[in-house]
C-alpha positions in Angstrom: -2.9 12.0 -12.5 -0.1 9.8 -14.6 0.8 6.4 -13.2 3.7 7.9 -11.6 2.0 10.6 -9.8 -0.3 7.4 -8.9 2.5 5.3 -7.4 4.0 8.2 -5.3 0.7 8.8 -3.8 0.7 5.0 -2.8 -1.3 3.4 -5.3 -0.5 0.0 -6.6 -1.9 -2.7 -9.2 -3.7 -5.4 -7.1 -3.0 -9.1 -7.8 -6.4 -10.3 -8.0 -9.7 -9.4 -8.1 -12.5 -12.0 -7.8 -15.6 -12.9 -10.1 -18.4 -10.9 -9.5 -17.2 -7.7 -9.0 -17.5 -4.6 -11.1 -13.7 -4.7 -11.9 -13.5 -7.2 -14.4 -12.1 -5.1 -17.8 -9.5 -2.9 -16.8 -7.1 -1.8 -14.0 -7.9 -1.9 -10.6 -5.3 0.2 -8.3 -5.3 0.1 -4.6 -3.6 2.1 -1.6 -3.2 0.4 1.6 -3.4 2.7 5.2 -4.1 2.2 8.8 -7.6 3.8 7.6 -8.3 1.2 5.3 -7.7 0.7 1.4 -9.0 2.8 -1.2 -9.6 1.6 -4.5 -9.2 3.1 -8.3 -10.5 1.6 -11.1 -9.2 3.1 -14.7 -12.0 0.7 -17.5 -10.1 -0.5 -20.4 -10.0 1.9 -23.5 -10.4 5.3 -21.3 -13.4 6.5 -20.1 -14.8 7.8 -16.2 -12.4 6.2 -13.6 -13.9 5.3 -10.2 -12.3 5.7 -6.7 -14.0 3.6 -3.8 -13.8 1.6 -0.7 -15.0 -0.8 1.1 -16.0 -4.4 0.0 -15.4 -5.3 -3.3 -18.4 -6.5 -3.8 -20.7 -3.4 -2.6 -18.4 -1.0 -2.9 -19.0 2.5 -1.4 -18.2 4.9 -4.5 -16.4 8.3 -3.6 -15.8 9.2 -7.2 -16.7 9.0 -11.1 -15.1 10.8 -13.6 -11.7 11.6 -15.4 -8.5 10.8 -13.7 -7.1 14.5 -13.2 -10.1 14.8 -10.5 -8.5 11.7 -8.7 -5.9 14.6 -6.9 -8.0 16.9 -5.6 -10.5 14.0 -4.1 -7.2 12.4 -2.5 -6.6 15.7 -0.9 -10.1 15.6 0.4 -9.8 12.5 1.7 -6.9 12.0 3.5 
């Protein structure tokens, strides 16, 4: 998925993320609902993005691996 196709799906860049979490080097992406949020974490110089939810802190992990599987797993989620 591009950054566009990101945004129209309802992902944004969040504003903070605290010490101790897993996020600390690169973006982490996040999309509000009345469900809950879902997270998306793209590591700094490429690599295996991560889609999750839950606390930040002990995350429940729903997906590892390239960004163009981020589509299908959204459609299977929501």
């Amino acid at each position: 998925m591009s950054r566009e196709e990101l945004a129209l799906a309802g992902f944004f860049p969040a504003d903070w993320i605290p010490s101790g979490t897993p996020y600390r080097h690169g973006e982490l992406l996040v999309r509000m609902s009345t469900r809950g949020s879902l997270r998306l974490f793209i590591p700094e110089g490429g690599g295996e993005v991560e889609v999750s939810s839950g606390s930040l802190f002990e995350p429940v992990v729903h997906y590892v691996g390239a960004l163009e599987g981020v589509a299908a797993l959204l459609q299977a989620l929501l």
